[in-house]
TORKOL-4160 file (C-alpha; in steps of 0.2 Angstrom, whole numbers, padded with zeros to 4 digits, m for minus):
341
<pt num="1" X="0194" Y="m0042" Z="0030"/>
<pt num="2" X="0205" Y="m0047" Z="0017"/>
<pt num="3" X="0220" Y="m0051" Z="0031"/>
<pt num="4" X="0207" Y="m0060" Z="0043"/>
<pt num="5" X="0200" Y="m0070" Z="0029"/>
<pt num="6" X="0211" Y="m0070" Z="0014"/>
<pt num="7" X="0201" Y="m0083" Z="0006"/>
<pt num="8" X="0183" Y="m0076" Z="0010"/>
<pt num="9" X="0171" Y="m0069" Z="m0004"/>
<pt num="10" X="0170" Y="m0050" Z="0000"/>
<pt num="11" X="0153" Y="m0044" Z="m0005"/>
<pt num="12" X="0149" Y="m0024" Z="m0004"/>
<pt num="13" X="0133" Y="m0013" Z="m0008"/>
<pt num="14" X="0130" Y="0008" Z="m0005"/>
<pt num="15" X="0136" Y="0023" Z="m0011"/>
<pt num="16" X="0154" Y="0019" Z="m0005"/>
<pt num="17" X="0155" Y="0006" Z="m0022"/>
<pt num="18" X="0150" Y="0018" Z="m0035"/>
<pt num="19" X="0169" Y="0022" Z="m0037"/>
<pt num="20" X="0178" Y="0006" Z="m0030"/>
<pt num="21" X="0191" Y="m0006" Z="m0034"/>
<pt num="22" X="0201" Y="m0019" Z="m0021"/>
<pt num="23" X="0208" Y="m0035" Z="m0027"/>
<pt num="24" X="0197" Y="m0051" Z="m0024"/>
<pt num="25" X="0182" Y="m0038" Z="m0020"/>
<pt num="26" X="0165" Y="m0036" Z="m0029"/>
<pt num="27" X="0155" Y="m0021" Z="m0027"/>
<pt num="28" X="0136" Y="m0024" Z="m0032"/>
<pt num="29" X="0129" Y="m0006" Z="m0037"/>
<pt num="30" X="0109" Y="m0002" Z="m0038"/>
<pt num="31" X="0098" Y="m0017" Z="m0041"/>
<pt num="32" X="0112" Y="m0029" Z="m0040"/>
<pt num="33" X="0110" Y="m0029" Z="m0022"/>
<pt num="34" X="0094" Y="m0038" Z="m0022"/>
<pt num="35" X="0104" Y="m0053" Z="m0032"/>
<pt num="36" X="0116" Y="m0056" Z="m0016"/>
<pt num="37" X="0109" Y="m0074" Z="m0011"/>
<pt num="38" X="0111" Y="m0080" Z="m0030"/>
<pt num="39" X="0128" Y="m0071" Z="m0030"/>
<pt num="40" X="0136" Y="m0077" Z="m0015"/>
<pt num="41" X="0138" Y="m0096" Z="m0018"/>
<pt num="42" X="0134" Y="m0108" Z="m0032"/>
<pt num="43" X="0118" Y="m0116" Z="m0025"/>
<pt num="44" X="0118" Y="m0132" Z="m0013"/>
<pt num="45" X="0105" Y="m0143" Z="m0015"/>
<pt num="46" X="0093" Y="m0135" Z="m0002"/>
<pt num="47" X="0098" Y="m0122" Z="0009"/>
<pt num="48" X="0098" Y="m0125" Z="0028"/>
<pt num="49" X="0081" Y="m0114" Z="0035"/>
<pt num="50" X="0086" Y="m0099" Z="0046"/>
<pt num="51" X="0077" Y="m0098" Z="0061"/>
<pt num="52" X="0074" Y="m0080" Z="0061"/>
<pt num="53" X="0071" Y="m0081" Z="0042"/>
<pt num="54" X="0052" Y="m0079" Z="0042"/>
<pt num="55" X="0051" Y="m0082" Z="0022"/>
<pt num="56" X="0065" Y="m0090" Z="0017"/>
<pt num="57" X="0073" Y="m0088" Z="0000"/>
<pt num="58" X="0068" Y="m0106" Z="m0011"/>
<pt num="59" X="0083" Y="m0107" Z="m0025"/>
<pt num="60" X="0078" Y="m0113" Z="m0041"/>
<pt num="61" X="0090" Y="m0106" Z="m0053"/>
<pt num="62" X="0108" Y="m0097" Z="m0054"/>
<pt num="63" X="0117" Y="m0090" Z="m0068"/>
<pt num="64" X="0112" Y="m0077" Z="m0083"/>
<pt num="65" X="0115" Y="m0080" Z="m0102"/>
<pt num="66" X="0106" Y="m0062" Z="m0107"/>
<pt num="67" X="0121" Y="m0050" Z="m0105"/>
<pt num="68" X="0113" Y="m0035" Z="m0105"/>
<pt num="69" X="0125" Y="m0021" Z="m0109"/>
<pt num="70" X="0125" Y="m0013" Z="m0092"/>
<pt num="71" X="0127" Y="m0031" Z="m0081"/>
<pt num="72" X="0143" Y="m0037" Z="m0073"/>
<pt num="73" X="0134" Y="m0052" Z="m0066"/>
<pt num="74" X="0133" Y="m0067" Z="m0079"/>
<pt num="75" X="0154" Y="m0063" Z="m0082"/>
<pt num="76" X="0155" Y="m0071" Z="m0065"/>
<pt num="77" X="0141" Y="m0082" Z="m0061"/>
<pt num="78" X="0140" Y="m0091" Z="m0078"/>
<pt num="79" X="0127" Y="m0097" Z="m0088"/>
<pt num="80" X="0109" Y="m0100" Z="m0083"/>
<pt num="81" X="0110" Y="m0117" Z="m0073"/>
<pt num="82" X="0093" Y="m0124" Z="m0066"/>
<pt num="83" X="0090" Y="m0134" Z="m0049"/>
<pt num="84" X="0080" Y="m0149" Z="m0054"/>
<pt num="85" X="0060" Y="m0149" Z="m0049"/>
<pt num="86" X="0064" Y="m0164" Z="m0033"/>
<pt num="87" X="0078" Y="m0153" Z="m0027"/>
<pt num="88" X="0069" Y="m0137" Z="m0026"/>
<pt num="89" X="0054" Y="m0147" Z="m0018"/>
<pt num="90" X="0065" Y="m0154" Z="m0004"/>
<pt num="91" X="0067" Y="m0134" Z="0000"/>
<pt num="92" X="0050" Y="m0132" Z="0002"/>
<pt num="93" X="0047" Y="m0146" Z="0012"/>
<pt num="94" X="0059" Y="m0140" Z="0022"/>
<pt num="95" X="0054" Y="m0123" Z="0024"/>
<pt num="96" X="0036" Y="m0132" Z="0028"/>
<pt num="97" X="0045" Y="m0143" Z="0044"/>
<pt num="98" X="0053" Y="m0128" Z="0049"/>
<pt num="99" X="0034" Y="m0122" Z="0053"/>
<pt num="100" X="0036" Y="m0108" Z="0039"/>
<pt num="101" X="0022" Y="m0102" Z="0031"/>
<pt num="102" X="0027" Y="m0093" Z="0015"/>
<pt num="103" X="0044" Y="m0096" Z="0005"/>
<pt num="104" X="0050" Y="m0085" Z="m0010"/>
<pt num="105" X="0058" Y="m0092" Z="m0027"/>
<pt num="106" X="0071" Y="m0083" Z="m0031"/>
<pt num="107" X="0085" Y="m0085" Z="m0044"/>
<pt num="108" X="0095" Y="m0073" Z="m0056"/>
<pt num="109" X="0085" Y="m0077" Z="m0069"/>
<pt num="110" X="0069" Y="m0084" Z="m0063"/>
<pt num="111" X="0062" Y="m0087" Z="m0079"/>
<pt num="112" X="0074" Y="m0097" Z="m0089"/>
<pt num="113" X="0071" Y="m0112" Z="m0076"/>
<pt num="114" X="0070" Y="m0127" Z="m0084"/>
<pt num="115" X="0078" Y="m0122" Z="m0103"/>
<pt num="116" X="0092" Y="m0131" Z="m0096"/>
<pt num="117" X="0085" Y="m0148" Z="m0092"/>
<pt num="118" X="0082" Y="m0162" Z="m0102"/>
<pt num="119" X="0068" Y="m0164" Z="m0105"/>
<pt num="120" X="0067" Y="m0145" Z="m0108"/>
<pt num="121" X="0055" Y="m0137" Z="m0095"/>
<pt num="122" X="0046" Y="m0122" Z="m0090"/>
<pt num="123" X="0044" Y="m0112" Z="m0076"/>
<pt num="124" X="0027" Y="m0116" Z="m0075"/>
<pt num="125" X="0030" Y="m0134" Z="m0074"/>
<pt num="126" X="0039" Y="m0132" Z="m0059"/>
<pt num="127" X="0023" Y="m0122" Z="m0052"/>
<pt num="128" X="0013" Y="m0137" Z="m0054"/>
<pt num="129" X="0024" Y="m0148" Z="m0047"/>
<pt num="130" X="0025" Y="m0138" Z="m0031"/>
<pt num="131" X="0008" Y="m0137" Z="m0029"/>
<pt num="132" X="0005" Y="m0154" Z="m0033"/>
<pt num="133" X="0014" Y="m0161" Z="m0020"/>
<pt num="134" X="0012" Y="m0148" Z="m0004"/>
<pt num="135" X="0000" Y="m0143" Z="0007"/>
<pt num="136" X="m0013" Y="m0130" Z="0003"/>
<pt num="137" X="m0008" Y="m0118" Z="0018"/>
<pt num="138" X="0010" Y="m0114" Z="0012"/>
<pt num="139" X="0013" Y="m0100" Z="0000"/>
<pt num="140" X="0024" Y="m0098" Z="m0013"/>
<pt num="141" X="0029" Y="m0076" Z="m0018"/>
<pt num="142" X="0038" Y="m0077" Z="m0036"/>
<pt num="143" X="0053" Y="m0065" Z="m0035"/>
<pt num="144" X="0054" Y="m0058" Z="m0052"/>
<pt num="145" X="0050" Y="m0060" Z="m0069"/>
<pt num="146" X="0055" Y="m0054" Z="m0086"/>
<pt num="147" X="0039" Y="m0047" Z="m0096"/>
<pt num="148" X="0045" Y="m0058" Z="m0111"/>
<pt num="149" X="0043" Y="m0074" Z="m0100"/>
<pt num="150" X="0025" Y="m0073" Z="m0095"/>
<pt num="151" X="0014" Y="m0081" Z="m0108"/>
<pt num="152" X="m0005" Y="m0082" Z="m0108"/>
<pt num="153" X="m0005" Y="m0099" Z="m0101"/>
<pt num="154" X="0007" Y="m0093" Z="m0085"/>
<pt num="155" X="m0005" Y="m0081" Z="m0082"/>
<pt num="156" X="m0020" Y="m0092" Z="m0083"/>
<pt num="157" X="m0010" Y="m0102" Z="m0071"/>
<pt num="158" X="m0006" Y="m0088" Z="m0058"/>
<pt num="159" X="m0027" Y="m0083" Z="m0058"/>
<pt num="160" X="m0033" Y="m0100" Z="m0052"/>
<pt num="161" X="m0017" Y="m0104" Z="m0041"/>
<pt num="162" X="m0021" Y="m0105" Z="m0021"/>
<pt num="163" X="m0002" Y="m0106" Z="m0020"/>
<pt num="164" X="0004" Y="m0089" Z="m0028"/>
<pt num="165" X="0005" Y="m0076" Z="m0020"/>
<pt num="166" X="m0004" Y="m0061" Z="m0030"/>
<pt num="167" X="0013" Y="m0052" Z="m0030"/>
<pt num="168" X="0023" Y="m0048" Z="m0048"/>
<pt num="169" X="0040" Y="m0040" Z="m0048"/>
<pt num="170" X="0043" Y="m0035" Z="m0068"/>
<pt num="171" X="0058" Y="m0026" Z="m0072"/>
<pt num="172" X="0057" Y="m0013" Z="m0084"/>
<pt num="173" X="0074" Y="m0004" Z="m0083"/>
<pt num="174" X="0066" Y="0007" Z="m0098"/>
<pt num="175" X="0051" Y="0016" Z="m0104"/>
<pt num="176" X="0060" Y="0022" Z="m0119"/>
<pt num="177" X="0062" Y="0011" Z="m0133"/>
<pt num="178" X="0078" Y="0018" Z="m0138"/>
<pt num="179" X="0084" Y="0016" Z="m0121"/>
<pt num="180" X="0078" Y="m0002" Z="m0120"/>
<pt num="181" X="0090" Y="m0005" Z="m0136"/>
<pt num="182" X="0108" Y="0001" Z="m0129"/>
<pt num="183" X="0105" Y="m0009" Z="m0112"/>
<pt num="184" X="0101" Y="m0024" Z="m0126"/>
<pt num="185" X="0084" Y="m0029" Z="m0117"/>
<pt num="186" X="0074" Y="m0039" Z="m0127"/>
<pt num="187" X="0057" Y="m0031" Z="m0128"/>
<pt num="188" X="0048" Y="m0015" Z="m0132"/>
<pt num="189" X="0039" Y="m0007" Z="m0121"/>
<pt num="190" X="0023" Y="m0009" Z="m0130"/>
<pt num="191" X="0026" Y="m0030" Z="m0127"/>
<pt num="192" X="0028" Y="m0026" Z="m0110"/>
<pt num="193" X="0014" Y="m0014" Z="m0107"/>
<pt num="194" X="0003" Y="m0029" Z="m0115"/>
<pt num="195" X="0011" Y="m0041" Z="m0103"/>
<pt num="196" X="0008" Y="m0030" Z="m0087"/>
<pt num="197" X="m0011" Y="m0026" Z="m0093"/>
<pt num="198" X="m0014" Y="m0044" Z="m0096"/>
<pt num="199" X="m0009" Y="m0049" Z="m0079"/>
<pt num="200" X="m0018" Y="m0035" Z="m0069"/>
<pt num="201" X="m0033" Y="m0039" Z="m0079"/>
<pt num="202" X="m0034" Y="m0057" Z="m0073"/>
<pt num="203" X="m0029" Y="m0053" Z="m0055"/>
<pt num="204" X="m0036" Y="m0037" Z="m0050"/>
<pt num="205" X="m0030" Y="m0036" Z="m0034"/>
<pt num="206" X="m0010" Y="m0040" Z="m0035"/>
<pt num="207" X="0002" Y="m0030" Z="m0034"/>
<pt num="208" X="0015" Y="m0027" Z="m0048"/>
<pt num="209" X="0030" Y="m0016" Z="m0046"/>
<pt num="210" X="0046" Y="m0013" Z="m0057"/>
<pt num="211" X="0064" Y="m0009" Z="m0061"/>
<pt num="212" X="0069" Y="0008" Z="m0070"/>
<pt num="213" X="0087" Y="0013" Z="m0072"/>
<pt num="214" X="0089" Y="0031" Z="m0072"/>
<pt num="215" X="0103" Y="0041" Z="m0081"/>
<pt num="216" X="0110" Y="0024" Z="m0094"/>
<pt num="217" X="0124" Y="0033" Z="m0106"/>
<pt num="218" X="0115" Y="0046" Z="m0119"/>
<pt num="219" X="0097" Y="0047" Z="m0112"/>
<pt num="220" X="0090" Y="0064" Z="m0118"/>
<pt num="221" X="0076" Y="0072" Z="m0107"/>
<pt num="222" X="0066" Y="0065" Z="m0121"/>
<pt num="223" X="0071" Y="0048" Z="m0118"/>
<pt num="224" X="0068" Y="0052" Z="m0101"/>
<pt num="225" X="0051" Y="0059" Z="m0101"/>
<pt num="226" X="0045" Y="0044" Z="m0113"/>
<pt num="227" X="0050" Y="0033" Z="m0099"/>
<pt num="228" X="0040" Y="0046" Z="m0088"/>
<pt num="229" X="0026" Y="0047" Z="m0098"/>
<pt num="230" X="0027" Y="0027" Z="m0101"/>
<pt num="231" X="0025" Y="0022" Z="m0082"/>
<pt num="232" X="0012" Y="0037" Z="m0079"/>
<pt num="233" X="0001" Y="0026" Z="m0092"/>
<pt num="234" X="0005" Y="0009" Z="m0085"/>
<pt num="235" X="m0002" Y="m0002" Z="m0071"/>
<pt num="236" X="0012" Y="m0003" Z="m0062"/>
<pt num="237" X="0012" Y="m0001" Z="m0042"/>
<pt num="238" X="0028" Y="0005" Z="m0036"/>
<pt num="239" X="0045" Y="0008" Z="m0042"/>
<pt num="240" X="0064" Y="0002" Z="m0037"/>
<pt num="241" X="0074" Y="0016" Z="m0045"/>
<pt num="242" X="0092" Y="0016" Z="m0046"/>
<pt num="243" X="0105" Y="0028" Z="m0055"/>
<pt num="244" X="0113" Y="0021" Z="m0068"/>
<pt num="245" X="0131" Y="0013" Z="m0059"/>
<pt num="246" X="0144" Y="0010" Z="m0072"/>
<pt num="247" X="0151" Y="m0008" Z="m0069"/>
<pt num="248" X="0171" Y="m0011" Z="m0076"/>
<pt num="249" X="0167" Y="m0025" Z="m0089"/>
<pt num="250" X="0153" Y="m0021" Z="m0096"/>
<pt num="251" X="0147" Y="m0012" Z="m0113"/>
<pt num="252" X="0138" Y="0001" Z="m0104"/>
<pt num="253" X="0153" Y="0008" Z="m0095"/>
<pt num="254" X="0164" Y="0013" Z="m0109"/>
<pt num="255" X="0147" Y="0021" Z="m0120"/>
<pt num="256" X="0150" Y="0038" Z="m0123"/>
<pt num="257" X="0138" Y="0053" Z="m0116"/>
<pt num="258" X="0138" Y="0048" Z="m0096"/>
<pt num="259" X="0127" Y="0059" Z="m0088"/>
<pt num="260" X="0133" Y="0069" Z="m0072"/>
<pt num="261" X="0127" Y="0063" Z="m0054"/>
<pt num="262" X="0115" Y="0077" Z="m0050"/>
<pt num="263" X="0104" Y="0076" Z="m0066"/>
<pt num="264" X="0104" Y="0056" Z="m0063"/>
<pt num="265" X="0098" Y="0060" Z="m0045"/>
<pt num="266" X="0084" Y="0072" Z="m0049"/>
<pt num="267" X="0077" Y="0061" Z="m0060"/>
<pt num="268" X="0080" Y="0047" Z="m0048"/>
<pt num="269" X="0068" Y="0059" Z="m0037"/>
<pt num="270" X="0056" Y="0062" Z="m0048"/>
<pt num="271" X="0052" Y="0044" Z="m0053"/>
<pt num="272" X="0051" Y="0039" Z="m0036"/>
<pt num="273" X="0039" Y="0052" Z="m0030"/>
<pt num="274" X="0028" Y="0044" Z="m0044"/>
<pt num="275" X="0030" Y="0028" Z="m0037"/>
<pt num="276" X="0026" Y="0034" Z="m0019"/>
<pt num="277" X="0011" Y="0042" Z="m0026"/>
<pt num="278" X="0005" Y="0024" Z="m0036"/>
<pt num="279" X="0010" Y="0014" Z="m0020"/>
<pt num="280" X="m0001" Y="0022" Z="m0008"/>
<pt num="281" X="m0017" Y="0022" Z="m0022"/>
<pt num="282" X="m0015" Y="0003" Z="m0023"/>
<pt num="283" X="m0012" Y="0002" Z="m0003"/>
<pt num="284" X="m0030" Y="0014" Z="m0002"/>
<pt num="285" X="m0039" Y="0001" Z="m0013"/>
<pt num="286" X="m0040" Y="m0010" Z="0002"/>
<pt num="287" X="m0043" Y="m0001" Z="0018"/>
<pt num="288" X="m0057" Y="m0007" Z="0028"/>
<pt num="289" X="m0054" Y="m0026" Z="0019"/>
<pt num="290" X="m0048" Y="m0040" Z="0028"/>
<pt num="291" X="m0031" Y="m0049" Z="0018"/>
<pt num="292" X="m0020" Y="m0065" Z="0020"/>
<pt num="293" X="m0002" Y="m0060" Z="0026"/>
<pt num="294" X="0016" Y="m0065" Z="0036"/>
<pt num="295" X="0019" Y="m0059" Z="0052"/>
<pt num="296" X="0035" Y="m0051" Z="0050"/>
<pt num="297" X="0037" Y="m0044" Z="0066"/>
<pt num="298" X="0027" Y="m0043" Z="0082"/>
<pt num="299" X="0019" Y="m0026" Z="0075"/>
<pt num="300" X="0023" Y="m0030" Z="0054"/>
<pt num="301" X="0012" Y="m0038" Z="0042"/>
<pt num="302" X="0016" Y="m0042" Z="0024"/>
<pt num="303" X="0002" Y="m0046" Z="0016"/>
<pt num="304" X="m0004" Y="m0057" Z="m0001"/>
<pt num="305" X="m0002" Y="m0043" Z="m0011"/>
<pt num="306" X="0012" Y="m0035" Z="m0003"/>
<pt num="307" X="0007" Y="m0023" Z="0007"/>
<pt num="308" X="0018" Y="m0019" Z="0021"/>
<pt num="309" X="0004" Y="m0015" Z="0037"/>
<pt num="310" X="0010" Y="m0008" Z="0053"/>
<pt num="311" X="m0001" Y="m0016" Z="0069"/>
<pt num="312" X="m0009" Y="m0002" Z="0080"/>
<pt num="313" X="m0009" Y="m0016" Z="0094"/>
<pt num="314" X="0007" Y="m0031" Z="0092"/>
<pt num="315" X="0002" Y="m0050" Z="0088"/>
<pt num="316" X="0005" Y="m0060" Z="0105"/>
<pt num="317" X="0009" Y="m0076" Z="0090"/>
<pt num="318" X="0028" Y="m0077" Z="0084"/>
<pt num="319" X="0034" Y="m0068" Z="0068"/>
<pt num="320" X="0031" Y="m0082" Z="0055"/>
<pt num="321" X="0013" Y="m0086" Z="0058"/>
<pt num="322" X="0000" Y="m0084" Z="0043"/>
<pt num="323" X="m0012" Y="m0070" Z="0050"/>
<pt num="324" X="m0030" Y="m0061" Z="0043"/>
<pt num="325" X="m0026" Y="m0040" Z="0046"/>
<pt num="326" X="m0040" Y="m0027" Z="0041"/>
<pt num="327" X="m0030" Y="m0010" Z="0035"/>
<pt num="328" X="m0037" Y="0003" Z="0045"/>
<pt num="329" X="m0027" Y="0020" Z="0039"/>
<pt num="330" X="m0011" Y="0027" Z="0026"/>
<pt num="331" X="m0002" Y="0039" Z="0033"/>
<pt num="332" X="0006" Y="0055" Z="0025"/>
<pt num="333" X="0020" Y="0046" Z="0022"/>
<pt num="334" X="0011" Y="0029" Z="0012"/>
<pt num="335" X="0010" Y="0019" Z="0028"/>
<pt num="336" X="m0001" Y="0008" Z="0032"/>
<pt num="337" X="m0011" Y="0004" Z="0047"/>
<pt num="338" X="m0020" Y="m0009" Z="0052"/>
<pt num="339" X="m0027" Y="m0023" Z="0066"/>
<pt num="340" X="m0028" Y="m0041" Z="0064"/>
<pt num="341" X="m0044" Y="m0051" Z="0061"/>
């Protein structure tokens, strides 16, 4: 690759990272891999609409000023940077004209949009902006937020929107407070608890999932079984868990106590059997209803609340279409069933 296209960016994500290093190479490790359409270029005005992307990806944001001790990424994406509320609209509207039906904000940083401008603006502001100037039938899905950046007023915003999906990714990383301390996050888990129950309270039926790091430099198994324990007594819906990744760089690499791959993978296992067990009780809630969703593919729905539903019989309309599907059955291995409205 490198002789083929000596000037390229060279992204990579997998197991075959964990241990990497090539000149003029990055290797994104665990959850960083999600950040690879924020990481790959500085952000055009507004991004040309795939035709196979059936929600395409709306940027509002690039950059991180947090430096958490374990993250590479604001070393080489800067500080946080904030497309202006006209220039983000033009990507909706364009994602609307390209006959699409849901789009997704999405940033590294989601919720420091706006602190940048002048005058200083919030997240929320953009919301209403949207919304104010679109048609009711296009949906916006809110990639992910940091507990610490949802106030009372966002939420009463989200419980009355018809253009938010009821969909709310919150990293966590930690259920351990201590924990929470050497990756320098900047809440307890007790704030973020408050924050998760105040949003499930005011929309009952979204779904809220989370981050954890598993196995960050010197967690005991009490550290680890507080974070356990935390997420057992949360409202949380499902679970991206990663093994802690040392990244070259950062704080977290070079902390004393590294734990040994196959303790980091059994508690790996262990937290994602818990999510696997919380996603299919949320996904039970709703059989027999009838929910909004995106066809994904001719026999894939996702729907508001992001539930992934496999059609017994396949749509004759084209993947991209907003569709009504009643969830039928969950399988033995948490999937969903179901035939549309």
């Amino acid at each position: 690759l490198n002789r083929m296209n000596p000037d390229a960016k060279k992204y990579f994500i997998g197991c075959f990272t964990e241990e990497q290093k090539l000149p003029d190479t990055i290797f994104l490790r665990g959850s960083e891999k999600f950040q690879i359409p924020e990481l790959l270029s500085d952000i055009p005005p507004f991004p040309a609409i795939q035709e196979n992307h059936v929600r395409p990806l709306i940027h509002i944001q690039n950059g991180c000023d947090l430096h958490c001790s374990y993250c590479i990424v604001p070393h080489f994406r800067g500080p946080s940077r904030s497309i202006s509320k006209e220039l983000v609209l033009e990507q909706v509207k364009a994602a609307i004209q390209a006959g699409r039906k849901e789009g997704v904000l999405t940033g590294i940083h989601l919720g420091t949009w706006g602190k940048d401008l002048r005058p200083k603006q919030h997240l929320m502001d953009l919301l209403h902006f949207i919304e104010k100037h679109i048609e009711n039938n296009f949906k916006i899905r809110i990639s992910s937020l940091d507990s610490n950046e949802i106030p009372d007023s966002l939420i009463d915003y989200l419980k009355d929107s018809e253009m938010i999906r009821p969909h709310f990714h919150i990293p966590l990383q930690s259920g351990s407070a201590g924990i929470l301390k050497r990756m320098k996050r900047r809440y307890l888990p007790e704030q973020y608890q408050l924050v998760v129950e105040k949003l499930r309270n005011a929309l009952p039926d979204a779904c809220i999932g989370a981050d954890v790091i598993v196995g960050f430099p010197g967690e005991t198994e009490a550290e680890y079984e507080e974070c356990f324990t935390f997420v057992s007594n949360s409202p949380l819906d499902y679970l991206h868990v990663f093994p802690f990744s040392p990244r070259s760089g950062t704080p977290a690499a070079t902390m004393p106590d590294q734990l040994p791959e196959a303790l980091k993978k059994e508690r790996v296992k262990r937290l994602k059997g818990l999510s696997d067990t919380r996603r299919t009780q949320f996904t039970r809630r709703f059989m027999g209803q009838i929910r909004q969703g995106i066809l994904i593919y001719p026999d894939l729905v996702l729907t508001d609340n992001y539930i992934s539903v496999h059609l017994t019989k396949p749509a004759k309309v084209k993947p991209g279409n907003a569709v009504q599907v009643q969830l039928k059955e969950i399988s033995a291995n948490h999937k969903a069933s179901g035939i549309l409205a």
